[in-house]
Kinemage of the C-alpha trace (Angstrom):
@kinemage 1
@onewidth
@group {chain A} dominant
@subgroup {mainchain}
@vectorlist {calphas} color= white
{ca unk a 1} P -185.795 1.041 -91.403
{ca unk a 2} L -187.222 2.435 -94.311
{ca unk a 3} L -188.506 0.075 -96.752
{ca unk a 4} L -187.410 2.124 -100.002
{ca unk a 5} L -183.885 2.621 -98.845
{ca unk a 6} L -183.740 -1.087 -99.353
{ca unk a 7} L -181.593 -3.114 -101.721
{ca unk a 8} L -181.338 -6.466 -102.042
{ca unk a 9} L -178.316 -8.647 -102.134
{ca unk a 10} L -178.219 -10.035 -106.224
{ca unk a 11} L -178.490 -13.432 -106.337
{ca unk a 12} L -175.653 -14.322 -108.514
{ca unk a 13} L -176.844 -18.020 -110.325
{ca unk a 14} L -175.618 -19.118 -114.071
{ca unk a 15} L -177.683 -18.787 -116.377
{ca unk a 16} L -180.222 -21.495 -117.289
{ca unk a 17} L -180.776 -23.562 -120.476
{ca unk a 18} L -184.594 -23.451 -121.262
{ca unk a 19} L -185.248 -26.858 -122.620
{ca unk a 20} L -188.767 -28.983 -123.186
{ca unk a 21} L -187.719 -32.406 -123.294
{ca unk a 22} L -189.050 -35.836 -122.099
{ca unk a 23} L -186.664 -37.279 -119.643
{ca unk a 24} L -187.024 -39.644 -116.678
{ca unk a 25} L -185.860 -39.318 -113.315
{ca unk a 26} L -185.291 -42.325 -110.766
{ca unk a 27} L -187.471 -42.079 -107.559
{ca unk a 28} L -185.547 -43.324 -103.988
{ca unk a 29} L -187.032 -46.974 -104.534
{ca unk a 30} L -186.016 -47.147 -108.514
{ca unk a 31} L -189.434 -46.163 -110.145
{ca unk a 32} L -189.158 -44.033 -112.743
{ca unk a 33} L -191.301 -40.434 -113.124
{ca unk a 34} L -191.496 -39.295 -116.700
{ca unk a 35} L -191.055 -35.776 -116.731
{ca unk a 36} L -190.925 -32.958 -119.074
{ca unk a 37} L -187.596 -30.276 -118.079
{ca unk a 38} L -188.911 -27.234 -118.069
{ca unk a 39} L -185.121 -25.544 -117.336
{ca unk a 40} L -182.166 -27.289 -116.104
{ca unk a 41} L -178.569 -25.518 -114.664
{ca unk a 42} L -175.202 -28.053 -113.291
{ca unk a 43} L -177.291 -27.153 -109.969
{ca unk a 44} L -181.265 -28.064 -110.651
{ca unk a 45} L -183.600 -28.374 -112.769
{ca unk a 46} L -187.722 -27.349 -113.265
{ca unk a 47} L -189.891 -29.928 -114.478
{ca unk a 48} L -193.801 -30.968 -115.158
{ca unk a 49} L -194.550 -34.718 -114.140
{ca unk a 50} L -196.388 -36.824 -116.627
{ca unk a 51} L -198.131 -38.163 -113.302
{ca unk a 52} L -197.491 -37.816 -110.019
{ca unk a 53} L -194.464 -35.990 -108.973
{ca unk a 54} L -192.320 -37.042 -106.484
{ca unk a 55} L -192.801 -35.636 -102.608
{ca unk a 56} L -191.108 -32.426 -101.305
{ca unk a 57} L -187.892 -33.486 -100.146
{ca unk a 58} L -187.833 -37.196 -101.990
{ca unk a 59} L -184.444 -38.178 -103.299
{ca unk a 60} L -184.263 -38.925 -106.831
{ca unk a 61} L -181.861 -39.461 -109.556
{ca unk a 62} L -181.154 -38.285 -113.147
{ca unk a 63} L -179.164 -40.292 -116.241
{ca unk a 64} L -177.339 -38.324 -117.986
{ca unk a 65} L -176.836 -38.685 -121.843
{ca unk a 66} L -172.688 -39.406 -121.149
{ca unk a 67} L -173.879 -41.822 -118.350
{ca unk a 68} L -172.955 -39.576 -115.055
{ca unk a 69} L -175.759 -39.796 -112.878
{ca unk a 70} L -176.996 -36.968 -110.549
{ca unk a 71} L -178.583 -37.107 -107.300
{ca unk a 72} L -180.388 -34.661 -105.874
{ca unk a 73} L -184.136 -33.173 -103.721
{ca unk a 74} L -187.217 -32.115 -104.679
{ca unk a 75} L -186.809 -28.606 -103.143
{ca unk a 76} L -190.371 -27.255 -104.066
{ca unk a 77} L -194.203 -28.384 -105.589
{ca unk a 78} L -196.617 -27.050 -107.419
{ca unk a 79} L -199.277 -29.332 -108.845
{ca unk a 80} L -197.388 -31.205 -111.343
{ca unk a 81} L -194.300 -28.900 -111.507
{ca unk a 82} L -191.567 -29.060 -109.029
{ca unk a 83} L -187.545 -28.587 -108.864
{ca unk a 84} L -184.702 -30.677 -107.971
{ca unk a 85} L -181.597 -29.196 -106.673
{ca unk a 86} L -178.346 -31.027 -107.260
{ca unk a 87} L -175.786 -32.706 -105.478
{ca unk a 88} L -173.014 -30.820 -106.617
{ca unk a 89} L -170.403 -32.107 -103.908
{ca unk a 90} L -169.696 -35.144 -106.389
């Protein structure tokens, strides 16, 4: 197969809200890890740990403002940034 004769699928995602904000996200055992969102969507978000991030694959948690909570993994890592994906069966 000829590499030029190749197009790729599009990726269809919503679009994403660029925001810089200080929130906090709830590690497996409760701790919290301040964070800075980078970019959040209804299914992730990017973010820049104040500290430590959490581990690849760690569940953690997110308050929201109207008090729904989210749940969701730490899909990738990169230094201090890293991205959650959502939980969006609830």
């Amino acid at each position: 197969m000829d590499k030029l004769r190749f197009r790729p699928t599009p990726n269809l995602r919503e679009r994403r809200r660029r925001r810089c904000l200080r929130f906090a996200l709830t590690d497996s055992r409760g701790a919290e890890i301040p964070v800075i969102v980078r970019d959040i969507s209804s299914r992730g978000l990017s973010a820049a740990a104040l500290g430590d991030p959490p581990a690849l694959n760690e569940v953690v948690r997110a308050a929201l403002e109207d008090g729904r909570e989210l749940w969701g993994l730490v899909r990738w890592r990169d230094d201090n940034l890293f991205g959650v994906e959502f939980d969006t069966r609830s």
